[in-house]
N, C-alpha and C positions, 0 to 999 in steps of 0.2 A: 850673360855672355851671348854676344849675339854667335850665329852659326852660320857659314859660307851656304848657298843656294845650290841644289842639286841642277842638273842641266838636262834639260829634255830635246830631242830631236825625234820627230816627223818621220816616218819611216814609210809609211804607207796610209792610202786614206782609200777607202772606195764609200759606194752606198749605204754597206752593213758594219760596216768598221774601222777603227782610228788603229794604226799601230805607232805607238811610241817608244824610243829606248830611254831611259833613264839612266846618267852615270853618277854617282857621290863621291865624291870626295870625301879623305876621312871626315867625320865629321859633318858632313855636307847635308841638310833637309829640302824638303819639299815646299814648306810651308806649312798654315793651314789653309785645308780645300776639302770641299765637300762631290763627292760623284754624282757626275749628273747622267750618267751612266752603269749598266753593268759592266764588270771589268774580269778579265785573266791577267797575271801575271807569271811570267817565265822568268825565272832566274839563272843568272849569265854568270856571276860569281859567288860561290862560295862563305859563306858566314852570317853573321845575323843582321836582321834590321828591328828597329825599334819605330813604335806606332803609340803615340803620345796620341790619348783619346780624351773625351770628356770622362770616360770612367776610368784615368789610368793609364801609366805607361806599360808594354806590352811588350818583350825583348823576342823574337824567334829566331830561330836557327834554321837556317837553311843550306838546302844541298843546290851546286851545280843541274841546272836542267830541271829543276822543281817547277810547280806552277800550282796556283792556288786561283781563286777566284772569289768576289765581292758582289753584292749585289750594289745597285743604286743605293745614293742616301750614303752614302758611308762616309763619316766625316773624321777627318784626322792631319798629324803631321809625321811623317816618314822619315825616319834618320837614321843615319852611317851610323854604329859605334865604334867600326873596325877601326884598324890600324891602314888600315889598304881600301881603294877605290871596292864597290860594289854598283852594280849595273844589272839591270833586269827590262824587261822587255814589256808594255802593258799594251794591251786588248782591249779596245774600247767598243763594244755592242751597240750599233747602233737601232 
């Protein structure tokens, strides 16, 4: 089953850092992509995201206004399971 593509918009860019929003659609991934950067992400709404790895899919749950953070190398696919849009904010280290 293929899966509708998550949407990324550009928010800010300087020297030290990329700011991107990211919104899904139920359902909706990322791909897969591997960081070629370290990365923060803030979370905008509410519920979980699933992270389909080489070891494994990975379900979290997350709160409103959370943020976590990745090193480089991190390779994966990001996906909606909700019933409802999810949108987070990513941090790219430059």
């Amino acid at each position: 089953m293929r899966r509708p593509p998550a949407t990324s918009k550009l928010l800010q860019e300087t020297d030290r850092a990329l700011v991107t929003e990211w919104r899904f659609a139920p359902g909706a991934e990322t791909g897969w992509h591997r960081h070629a950067r370290d990365y923060i992400v803030v979370v905008l709404t509410a519920g979980k995201l699933m992270q389909e790895t080489a070891n494994g899919d990975t379900v979290t749950e997350l709160a409103f206004g959370q943020s976590y953070a990745r090193p480089v190398g991190v390779e994966h696919n990001v996906v909606n399971p909700n019933p409802h849009e999810f949108v987070f904010v990513e941090v790219e280290l430059k």
